[in-house]
Backbone bond lengths (Angstrom), bond angles and torsions (degrees), N, CA, C in turn:
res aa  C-N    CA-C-N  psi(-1)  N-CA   C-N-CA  omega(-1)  CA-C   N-CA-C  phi
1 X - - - 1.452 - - 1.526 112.46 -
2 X 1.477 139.94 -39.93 1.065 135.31 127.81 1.453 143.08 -11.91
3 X 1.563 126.89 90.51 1.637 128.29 178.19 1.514 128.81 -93.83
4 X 1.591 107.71 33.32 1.014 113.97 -160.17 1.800 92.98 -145.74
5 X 1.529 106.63 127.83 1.439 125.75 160.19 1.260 122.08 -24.54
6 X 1.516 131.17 99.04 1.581 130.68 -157.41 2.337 86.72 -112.40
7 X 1.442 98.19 122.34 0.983 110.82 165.64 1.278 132.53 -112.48
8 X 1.770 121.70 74.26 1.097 138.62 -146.23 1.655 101.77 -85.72
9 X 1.587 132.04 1.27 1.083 156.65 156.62 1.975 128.04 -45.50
10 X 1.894 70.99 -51.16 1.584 80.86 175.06 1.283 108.28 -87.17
11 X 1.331 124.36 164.39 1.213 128.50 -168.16 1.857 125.13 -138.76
12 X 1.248 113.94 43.30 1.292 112.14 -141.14 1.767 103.63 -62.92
13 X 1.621 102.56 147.14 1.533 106.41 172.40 1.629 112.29 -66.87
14 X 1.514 100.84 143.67 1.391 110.43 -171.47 1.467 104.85 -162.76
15 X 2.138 88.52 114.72 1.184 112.72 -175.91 1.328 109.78 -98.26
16 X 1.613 118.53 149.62 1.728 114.68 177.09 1.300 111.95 -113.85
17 X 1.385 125.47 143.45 1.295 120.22 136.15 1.256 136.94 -112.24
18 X 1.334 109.24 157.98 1.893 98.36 -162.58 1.843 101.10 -101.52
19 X 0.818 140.58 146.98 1.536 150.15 -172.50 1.660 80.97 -110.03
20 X 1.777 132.76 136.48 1.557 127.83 -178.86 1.741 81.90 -108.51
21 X 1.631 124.12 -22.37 1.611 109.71 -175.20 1.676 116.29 -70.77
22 X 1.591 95.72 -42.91 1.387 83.45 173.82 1.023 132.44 -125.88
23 X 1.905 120.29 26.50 1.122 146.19 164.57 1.688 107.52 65.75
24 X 1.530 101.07 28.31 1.604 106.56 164.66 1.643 114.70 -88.38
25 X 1.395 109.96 161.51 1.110 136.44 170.90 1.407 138.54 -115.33
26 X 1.406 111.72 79.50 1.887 127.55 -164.42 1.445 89.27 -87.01
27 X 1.519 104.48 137.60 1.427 116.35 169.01 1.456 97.86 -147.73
28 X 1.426 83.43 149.91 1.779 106.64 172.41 1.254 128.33 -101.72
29 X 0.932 142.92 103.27 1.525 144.34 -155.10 1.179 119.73 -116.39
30 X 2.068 119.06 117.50 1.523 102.04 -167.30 1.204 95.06 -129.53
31 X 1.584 114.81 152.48 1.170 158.28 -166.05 1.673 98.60 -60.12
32 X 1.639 130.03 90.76 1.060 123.70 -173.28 1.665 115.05 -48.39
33 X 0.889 109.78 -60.58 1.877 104.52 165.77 1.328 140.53 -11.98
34 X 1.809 111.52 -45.37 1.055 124.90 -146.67 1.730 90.52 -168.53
35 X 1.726 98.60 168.55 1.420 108.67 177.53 1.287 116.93 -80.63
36 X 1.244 144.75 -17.88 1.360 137.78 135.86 0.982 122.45 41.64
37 X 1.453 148.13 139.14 1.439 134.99 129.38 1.603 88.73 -159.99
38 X 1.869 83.71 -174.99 1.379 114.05 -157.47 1.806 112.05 -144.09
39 X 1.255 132.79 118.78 1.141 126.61 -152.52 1.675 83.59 -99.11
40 X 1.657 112.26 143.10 1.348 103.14 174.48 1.687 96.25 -129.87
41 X 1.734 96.69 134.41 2.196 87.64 -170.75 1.019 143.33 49.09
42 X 1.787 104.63 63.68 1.352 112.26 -171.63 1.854 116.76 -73.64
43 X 1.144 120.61 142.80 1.383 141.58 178.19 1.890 107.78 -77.73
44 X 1.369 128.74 103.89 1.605 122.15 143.82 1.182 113.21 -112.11
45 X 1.613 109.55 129.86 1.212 116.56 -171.85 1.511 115.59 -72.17
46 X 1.564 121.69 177.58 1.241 119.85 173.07 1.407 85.96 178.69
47 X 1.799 89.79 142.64 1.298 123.53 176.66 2.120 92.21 -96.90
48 X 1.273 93.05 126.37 1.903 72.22 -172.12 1.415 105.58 -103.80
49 X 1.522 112.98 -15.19 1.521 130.92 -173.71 1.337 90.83 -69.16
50 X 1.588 142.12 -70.35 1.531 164.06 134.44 1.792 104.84 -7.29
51 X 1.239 127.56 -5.70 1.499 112.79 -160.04 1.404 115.84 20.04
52 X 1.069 124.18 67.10 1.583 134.64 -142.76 1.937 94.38 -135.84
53 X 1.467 123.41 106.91 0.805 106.82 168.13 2.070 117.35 -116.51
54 X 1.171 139.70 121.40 1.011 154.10 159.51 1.705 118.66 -87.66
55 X 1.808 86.23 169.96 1.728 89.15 -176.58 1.536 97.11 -154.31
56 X 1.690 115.10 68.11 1.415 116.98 -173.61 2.150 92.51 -73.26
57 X 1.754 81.08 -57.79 1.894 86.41 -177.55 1.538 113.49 -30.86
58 X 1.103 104.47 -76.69 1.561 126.59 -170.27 1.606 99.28 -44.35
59 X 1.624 126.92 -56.55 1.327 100.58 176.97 1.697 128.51 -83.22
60 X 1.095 107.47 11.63 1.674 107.57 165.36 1.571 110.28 -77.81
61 X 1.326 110.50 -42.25 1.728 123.10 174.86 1.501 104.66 -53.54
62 X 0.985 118.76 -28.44 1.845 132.94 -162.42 1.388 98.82 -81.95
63 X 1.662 116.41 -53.56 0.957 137.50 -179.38 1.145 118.28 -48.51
64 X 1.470 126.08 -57.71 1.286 141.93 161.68 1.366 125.87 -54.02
65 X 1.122 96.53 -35.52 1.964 105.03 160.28 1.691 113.10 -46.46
66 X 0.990 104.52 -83.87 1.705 139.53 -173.22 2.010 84.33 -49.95
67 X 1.113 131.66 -75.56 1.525 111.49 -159.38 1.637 94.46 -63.31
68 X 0.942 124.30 -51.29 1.818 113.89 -164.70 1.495 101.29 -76.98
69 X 1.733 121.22 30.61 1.579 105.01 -178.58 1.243 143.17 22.64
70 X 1.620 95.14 44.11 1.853 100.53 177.66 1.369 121.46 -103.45
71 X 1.309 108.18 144.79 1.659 110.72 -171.16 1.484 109.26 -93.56
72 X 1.392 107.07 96.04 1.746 117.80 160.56 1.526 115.72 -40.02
73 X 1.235 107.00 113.64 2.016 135.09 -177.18 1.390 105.64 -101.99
74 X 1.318 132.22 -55.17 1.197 154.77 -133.57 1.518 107.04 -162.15
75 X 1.829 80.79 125.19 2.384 89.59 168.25 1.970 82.39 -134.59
76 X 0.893 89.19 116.84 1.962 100.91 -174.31 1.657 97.61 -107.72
77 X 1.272 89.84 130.07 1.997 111.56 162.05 1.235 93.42 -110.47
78 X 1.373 96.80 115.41 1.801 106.54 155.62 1.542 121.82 -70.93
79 X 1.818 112.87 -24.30 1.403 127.86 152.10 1.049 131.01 -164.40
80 X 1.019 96.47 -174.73 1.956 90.13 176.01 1.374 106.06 -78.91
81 X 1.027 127.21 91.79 1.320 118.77 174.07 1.593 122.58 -90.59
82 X 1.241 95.49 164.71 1.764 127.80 -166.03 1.211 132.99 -84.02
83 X 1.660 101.54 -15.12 1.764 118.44 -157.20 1.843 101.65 -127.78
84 X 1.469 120.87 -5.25 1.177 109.85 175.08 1.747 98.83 178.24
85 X 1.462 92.88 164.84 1.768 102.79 -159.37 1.447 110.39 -108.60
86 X 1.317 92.54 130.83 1.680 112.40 -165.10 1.919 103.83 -59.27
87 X 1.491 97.82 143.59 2.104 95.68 175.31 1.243 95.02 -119.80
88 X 1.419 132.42 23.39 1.294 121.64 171.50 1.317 123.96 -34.24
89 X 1.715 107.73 -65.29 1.351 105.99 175.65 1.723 135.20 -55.50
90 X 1.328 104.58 -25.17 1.167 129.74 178.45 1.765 97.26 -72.28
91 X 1.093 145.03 -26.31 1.577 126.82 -163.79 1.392 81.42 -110.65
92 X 1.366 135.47 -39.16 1.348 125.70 -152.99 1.559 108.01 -91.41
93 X 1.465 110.99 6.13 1.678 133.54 167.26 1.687 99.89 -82.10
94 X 1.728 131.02 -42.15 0.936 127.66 172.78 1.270 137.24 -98.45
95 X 2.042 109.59 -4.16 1.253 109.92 -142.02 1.706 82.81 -135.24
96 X 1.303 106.52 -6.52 1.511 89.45 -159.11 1.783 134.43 76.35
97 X 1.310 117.03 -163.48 1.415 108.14 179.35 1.811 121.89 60.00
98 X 1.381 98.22 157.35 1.669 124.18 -157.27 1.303 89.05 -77.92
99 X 1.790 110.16 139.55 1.734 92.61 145.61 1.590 100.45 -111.55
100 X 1.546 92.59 157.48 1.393 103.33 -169.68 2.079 114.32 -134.40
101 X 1.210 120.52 127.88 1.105 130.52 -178.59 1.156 129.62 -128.40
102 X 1.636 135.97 154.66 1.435 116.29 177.48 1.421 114.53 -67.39
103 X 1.894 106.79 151.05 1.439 97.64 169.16 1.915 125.87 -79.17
104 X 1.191 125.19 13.86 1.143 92.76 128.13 1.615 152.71 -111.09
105 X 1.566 94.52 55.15 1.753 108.49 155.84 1.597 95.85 -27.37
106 X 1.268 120.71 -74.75 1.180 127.14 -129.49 1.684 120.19 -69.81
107 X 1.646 93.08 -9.80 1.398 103.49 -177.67 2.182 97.95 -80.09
108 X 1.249 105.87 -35.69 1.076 109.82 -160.57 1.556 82.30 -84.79
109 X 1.283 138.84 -74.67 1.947 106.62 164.34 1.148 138.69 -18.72
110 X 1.306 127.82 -22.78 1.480 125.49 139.14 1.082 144.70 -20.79
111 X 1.370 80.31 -86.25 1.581 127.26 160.30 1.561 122.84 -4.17
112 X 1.217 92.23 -100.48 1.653 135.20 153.45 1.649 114.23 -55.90
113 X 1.105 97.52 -30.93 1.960 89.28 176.89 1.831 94.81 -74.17
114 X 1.181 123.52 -19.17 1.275 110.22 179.94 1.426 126.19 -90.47
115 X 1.635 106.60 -31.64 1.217 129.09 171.83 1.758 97.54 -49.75
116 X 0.909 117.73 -78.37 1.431 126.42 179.18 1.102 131.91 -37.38
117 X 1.532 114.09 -28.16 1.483 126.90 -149.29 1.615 107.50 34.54
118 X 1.229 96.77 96.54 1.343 116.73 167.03 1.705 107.84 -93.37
119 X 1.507 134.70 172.30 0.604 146.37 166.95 1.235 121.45 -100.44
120 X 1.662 126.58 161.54 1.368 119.65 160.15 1.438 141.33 -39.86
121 X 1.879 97.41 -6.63 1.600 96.99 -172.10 1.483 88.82 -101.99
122 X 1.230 129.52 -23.21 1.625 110.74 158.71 1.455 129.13 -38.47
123 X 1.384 133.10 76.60 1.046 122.12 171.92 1.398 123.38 -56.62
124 X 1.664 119.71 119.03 1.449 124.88 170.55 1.650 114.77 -89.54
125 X 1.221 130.83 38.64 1.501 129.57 -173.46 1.854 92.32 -118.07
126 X 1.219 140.73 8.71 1.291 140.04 175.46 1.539 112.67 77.29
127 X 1.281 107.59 5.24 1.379 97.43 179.25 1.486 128.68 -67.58
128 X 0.949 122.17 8.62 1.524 125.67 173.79 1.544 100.39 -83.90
129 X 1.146 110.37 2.24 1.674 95.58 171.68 1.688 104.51 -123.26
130 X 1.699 103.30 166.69 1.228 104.18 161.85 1.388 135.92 -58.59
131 X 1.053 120.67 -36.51 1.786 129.74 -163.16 1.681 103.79 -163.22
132 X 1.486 97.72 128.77 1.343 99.13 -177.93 1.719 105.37 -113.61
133 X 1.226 132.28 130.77 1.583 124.51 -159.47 1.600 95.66 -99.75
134 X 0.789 94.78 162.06 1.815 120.30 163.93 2.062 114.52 -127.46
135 X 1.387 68.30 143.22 1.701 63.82 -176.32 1.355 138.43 -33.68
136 X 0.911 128.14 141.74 1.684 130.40 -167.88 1.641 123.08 26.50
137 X 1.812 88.43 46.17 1.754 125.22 144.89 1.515 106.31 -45.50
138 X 1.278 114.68 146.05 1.444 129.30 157.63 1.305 118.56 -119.73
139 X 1.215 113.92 170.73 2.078 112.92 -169.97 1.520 94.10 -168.56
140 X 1.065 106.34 162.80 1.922 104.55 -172.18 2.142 79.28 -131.55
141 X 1.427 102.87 135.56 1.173 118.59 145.47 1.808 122.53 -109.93
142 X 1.141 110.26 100.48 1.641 107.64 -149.26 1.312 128.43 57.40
143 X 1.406 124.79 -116.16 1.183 117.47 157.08 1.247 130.76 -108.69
144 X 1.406 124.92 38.87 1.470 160.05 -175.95 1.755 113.19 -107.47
145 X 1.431 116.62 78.25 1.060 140.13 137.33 1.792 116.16 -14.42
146 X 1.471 118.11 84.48 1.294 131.15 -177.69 1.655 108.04 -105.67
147 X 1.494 124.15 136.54 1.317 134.71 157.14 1.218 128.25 -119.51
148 X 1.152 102.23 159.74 1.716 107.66 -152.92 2.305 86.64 -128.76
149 X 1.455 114.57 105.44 0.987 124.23 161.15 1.361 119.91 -95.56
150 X 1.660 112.58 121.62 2.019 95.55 165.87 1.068 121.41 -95.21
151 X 1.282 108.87 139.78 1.294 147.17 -149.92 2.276 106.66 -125.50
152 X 0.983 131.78 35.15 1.058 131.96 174.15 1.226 112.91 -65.24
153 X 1.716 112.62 160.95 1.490 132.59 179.23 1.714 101.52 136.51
154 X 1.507 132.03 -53.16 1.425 132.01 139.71 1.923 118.86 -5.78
155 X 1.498 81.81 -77.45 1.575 110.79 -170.97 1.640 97.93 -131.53
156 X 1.128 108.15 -179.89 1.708 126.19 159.79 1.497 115.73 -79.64
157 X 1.405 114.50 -22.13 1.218 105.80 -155.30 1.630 96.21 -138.07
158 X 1.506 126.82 44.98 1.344 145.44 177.95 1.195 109.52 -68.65
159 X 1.222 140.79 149.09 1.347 132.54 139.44 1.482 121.83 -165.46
160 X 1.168 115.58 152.08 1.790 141.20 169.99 1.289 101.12 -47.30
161 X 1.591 112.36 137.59 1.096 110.59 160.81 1.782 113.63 -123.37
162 X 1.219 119.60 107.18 1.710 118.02 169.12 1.317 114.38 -55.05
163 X 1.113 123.09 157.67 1.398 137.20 175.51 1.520 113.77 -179.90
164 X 1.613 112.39 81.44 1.541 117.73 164.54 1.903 80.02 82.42
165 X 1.702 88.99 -129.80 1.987 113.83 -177.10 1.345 105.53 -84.36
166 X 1.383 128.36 14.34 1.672 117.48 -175.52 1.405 98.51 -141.89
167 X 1.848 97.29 133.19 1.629 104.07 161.94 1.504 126.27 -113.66
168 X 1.286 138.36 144.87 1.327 133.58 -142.26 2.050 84.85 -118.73
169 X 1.111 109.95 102.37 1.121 132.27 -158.20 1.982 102.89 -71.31
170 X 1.184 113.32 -26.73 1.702 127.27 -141.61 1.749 92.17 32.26
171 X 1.520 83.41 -128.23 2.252 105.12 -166.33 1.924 88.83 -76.21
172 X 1.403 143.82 -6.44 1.083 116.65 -167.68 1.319 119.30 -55.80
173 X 1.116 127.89 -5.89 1.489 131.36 -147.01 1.808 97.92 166.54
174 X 1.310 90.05 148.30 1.820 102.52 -170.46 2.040 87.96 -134.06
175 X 1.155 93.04 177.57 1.679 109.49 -168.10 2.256 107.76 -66.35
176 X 0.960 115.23 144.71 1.522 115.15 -163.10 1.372 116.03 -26.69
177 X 1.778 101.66 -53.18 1.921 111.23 168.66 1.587 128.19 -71.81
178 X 1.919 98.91 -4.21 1.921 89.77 178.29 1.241 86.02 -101.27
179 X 1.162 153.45 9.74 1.288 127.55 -165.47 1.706 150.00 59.37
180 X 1.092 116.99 -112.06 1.416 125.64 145.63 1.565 141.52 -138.78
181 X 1.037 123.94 167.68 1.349 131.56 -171.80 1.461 101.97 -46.19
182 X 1.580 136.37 -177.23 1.002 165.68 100.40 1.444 107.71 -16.24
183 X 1.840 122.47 136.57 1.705 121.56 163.04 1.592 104.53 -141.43
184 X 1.355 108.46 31.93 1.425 117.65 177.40 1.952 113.87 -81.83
185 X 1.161 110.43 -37.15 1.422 130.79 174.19 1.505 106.48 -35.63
186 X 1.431 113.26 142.56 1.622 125.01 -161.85 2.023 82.55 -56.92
187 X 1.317 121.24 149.86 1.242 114.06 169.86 2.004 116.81 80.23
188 X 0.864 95.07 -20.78 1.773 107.41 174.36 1.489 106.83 -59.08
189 X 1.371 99.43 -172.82 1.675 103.57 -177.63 1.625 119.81 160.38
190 X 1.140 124.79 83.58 1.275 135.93 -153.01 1.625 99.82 -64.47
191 X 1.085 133.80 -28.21 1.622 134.58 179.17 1.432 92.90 -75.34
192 X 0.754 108.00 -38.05 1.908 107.49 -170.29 1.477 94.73 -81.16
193 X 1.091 137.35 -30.38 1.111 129.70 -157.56 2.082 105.71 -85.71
194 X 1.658 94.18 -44.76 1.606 90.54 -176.02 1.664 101.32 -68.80
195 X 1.371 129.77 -42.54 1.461 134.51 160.75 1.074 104.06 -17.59
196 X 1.444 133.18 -66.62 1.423 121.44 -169.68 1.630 116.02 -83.43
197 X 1.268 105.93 -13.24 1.647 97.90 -174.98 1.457 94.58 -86.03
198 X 1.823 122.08 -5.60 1.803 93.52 154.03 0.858 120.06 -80.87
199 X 1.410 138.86 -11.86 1.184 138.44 -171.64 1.520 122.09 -78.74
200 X 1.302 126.73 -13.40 1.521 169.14 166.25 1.393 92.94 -72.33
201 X 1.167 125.95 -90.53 1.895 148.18 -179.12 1.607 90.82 -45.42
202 X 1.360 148.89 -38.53 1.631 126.86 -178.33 1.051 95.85 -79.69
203 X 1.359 145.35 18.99 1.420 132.23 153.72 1.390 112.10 -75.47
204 X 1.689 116.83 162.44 1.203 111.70 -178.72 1.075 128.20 -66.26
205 X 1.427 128.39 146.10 1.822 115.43 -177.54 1.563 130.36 -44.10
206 X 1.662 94.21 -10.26 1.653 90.63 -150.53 1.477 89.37 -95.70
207 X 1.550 110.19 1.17 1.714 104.59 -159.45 1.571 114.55 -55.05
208 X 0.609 137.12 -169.93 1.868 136.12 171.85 1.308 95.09 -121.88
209 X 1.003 123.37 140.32 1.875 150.31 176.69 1.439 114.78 -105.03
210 X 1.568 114.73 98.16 1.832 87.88 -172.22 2.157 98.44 -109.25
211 X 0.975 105.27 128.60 1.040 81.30 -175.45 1.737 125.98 -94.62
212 X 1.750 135.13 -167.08 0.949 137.42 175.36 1.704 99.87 -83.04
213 X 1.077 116.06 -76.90 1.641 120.43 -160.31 1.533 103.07 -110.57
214 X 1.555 107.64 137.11 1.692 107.43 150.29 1.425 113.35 -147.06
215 X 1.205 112.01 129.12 1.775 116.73 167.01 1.317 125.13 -109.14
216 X 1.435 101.81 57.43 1.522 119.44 165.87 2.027 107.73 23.05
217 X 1.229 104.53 67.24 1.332 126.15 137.64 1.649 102.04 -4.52
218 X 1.455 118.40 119.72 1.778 124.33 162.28 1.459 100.93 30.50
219 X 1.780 101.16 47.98 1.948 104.06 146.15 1.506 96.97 79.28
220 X 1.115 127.06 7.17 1.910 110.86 -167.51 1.434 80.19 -88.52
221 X 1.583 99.70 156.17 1.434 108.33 156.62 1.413 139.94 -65.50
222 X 1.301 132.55 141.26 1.585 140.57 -151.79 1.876 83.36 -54.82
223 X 1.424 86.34 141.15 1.449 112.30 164.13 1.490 123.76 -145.11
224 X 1.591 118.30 127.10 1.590 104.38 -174.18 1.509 108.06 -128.69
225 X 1.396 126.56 22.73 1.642 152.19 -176.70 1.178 111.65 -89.57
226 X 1.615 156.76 146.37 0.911 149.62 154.28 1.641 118.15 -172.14
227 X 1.364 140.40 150.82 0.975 113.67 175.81 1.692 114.89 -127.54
228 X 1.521 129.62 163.30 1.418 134.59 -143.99 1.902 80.40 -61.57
229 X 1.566 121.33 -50.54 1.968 102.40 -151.33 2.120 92.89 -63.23
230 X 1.524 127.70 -39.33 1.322 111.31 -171.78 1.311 117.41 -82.36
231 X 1.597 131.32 -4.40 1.604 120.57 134.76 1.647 124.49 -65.98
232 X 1.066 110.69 0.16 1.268 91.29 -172.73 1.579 91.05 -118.81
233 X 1.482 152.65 -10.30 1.102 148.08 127.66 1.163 101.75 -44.85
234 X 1.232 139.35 -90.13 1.725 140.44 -133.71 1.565 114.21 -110.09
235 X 1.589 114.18 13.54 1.461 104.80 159.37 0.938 147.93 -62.09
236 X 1.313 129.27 104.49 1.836 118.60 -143.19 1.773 94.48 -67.71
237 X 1.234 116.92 -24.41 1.806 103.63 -173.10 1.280 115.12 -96.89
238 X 1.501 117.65 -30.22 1.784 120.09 172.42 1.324 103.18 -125.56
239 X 0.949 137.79 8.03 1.455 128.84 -176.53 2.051 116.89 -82.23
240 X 1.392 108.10 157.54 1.585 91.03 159.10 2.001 88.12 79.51
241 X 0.907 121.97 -9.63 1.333 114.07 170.09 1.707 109.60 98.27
242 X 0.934 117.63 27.18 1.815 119.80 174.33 0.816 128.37 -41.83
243 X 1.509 156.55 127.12 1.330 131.23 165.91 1.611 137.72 -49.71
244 X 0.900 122.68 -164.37 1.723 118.29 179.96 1.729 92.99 -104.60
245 X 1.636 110.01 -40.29 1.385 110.52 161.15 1.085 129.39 -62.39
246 X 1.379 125.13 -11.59 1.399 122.77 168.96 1.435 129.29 -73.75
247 X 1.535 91.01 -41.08 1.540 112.36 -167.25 1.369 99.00 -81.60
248 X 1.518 132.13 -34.81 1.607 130.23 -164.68 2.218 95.13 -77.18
249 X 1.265 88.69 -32.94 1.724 87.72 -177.73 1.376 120.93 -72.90
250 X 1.404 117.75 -34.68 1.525 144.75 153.65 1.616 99.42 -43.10
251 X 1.643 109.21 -88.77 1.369 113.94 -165.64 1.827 119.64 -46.95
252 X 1.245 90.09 -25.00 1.779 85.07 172.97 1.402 112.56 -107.90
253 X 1.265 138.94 -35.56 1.682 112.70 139.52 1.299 115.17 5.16
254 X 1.772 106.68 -95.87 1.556 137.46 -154.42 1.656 105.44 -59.41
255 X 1.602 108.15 -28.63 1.675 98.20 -172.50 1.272 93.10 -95.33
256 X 1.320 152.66 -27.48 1.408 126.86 162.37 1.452 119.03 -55.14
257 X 0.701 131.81 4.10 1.526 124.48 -177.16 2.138 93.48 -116.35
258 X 1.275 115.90 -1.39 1.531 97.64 175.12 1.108 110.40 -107.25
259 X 1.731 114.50 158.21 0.905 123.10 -175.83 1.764 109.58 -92.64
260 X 1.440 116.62 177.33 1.513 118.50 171.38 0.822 121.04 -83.98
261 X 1.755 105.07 122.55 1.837 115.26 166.82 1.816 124.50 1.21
262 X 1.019 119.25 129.13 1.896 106.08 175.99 1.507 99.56 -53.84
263 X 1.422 115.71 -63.22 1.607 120.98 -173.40 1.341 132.39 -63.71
264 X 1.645 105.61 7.09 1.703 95.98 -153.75 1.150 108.90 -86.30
265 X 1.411 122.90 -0.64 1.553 126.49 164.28 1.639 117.13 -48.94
266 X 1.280 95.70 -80.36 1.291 137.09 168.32 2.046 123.92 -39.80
267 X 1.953 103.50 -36.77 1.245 107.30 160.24 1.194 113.00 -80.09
268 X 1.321 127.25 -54.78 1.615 116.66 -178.79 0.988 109.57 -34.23
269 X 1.626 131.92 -79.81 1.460 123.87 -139.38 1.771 101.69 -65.54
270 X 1.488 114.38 -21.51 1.542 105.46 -172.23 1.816 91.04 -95.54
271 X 1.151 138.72 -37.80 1.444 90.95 -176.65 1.765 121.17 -113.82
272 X 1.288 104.14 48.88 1.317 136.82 162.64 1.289 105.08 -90.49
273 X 1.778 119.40 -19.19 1.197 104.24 -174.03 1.748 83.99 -128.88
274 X 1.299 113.44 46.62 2.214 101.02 174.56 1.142 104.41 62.13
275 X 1.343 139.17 15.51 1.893 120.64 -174.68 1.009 107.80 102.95
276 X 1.480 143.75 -17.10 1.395 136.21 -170.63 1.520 103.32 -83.27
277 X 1.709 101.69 127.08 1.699 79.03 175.89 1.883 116.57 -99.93
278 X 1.130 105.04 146.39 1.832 98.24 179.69 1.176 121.10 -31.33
279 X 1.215 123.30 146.18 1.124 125.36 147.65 1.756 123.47 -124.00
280 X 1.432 101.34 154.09 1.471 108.49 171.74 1.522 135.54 -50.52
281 X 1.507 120.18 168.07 1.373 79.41 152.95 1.225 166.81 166.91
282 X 1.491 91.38 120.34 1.575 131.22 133.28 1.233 141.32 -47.76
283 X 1.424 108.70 -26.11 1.529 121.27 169.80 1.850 96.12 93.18
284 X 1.716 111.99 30.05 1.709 102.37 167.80 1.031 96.12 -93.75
285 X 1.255 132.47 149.06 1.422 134.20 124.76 1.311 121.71 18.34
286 X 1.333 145.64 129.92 2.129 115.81 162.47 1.439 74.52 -175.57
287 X 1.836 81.65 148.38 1.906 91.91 167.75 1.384 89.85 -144.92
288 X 1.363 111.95 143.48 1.499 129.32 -160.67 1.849 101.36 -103.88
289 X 1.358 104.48 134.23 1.936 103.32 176.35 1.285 97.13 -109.01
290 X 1.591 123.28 94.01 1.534 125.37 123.14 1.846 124.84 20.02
291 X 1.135 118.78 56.25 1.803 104.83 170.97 1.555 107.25 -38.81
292 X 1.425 102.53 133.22 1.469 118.37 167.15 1.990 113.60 20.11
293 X 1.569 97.09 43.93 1.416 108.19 -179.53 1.718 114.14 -109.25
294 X 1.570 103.45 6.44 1.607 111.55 176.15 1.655 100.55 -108.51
């Protein structure tokens, strides 16, 4: 299912960090060749009870930049996500480098520009970012050959990220025992969603799987490693051969019964806009809560 040159040869280094608030997983990934790298799902914290915003995550990643002398290319959103707030802008204030997202951001700027009542100065065309991909996009991190597959059913605007032997999964897929993401979200879509997790699975077995989130499933310790042949044996939601009817009857079961993200107020409006958070206006800071508009 893949039309694009898979170079399971290269091997790029790939460091993690774990976020314990919102059980994300930011990794930095460098271009074996060269000093290179590429930040994938950056973490800014926030106290949201406190309107309290910090950047402990974001400057340990910084940190790690600067001692291993690597030159930041790339700060990649695999999506707009729901569960924690993008520091893109914040590293790429110190670190340099593109941010880059799928092009359809813009559907999910819609979206959410309405949910919110945004204004006309909300631009919904994605321009708050550097580069918006289309499916089976390419990007060079040094001399590290990266692709950008979409992958929707999550969001509208989901996607895979290649790199050498590792794919940067975001919510498409969680570790063999979490299963998969949520496709209840305005724009979601659970048929669309197992669709793309074959498209993930026609990769080679040996690929490496890194994922966005894990909350250690029955007490095991956090894990965000995996590779395409032991999801596709031991995925409790597509694995083992499931149907697409199984999983769409499953996946909408299980997401009616969940509740909404703690952050997803608070992530939308900032990475609808790359990390920037709104302001009023006055030019403060402010993020607006939606009555009974989720």
């Amino acid at each position: 299912m893949t039309s694009f040159p898979i170079a399971m040869d290269v091997k790029p280094e790939v460091t993690a960090f774990f976020d314990e608030a919102t059980n994300t997983i930011s990794y930095i990934v460098k271009d074996p060749g060269s000093n290179a790298c590429a930040i994938v799902d950056s973490v800014m914290d926030i106290d949201y009870a406190a309107g309290r915003i910090t950047y402990d995550h974001a400057d340990a990643m910084i940190a790690h930049v600067k001692a291993q002398g690597l030159a930041l290319q790339w700060i990649i959103e695999t999506h707009v996500h729901a569960d924690h707030l993008s520091a893109a802008p914040y590293i790429q204030a110190r670190l340099g480098g593109k941010i880059g997202i799928g092009d359809k951001i813009i559907v999910v700027q819609d979206v959410f520009g309405k949910v919110f009542n945004e204004g006309t100065e909300f631009q919904r065309d994605g321009s708050q970012f550097d580069a918006l991909f289309k499916d089976g996009d390419s990007y060079q991190i040094g001399g590290l050959t990266a692709v950008a597959i979409y992958t929707p059913g999550h969001t509208p605007a989901c996607m895979v990220h290649v790199m050498g032997n590792a794919a940067f999964v975001g919510d498409t897929l969680f570790m063999p025992d979490g299963g998969s993401a949520r496709a209840d979200f305005p724009g979601g879509d659970a048929g669309a969603l197992y669709d793309s997790i074959q498209k993930v699975l026609s990769l080679p077995d040996e690929m490496r799987l890194f994922m966005c989130h894990d909350y250690g499933p029955n007490g095991r310790d956090i894990q965000w490693e995996t590779t395409v042949g032991e999801e596709k044996a031991h995925n409790i939601h597509v694995g083992a051969g499931k149907t697409k009817e199984e999983f769409v009857r499953f996946r909408t079961e299980r997401d009616a019964q969940l509740g909404m993200p703690r952050l997803i107020i608070p992530s939308l409006q900032v990475n609808m806009r790359a990390g920037e958070i709104p302001t009023d206006k006055d030019g403060r800071a402010m993020l607006k809560v939606p009555v009974n508009g989720l």
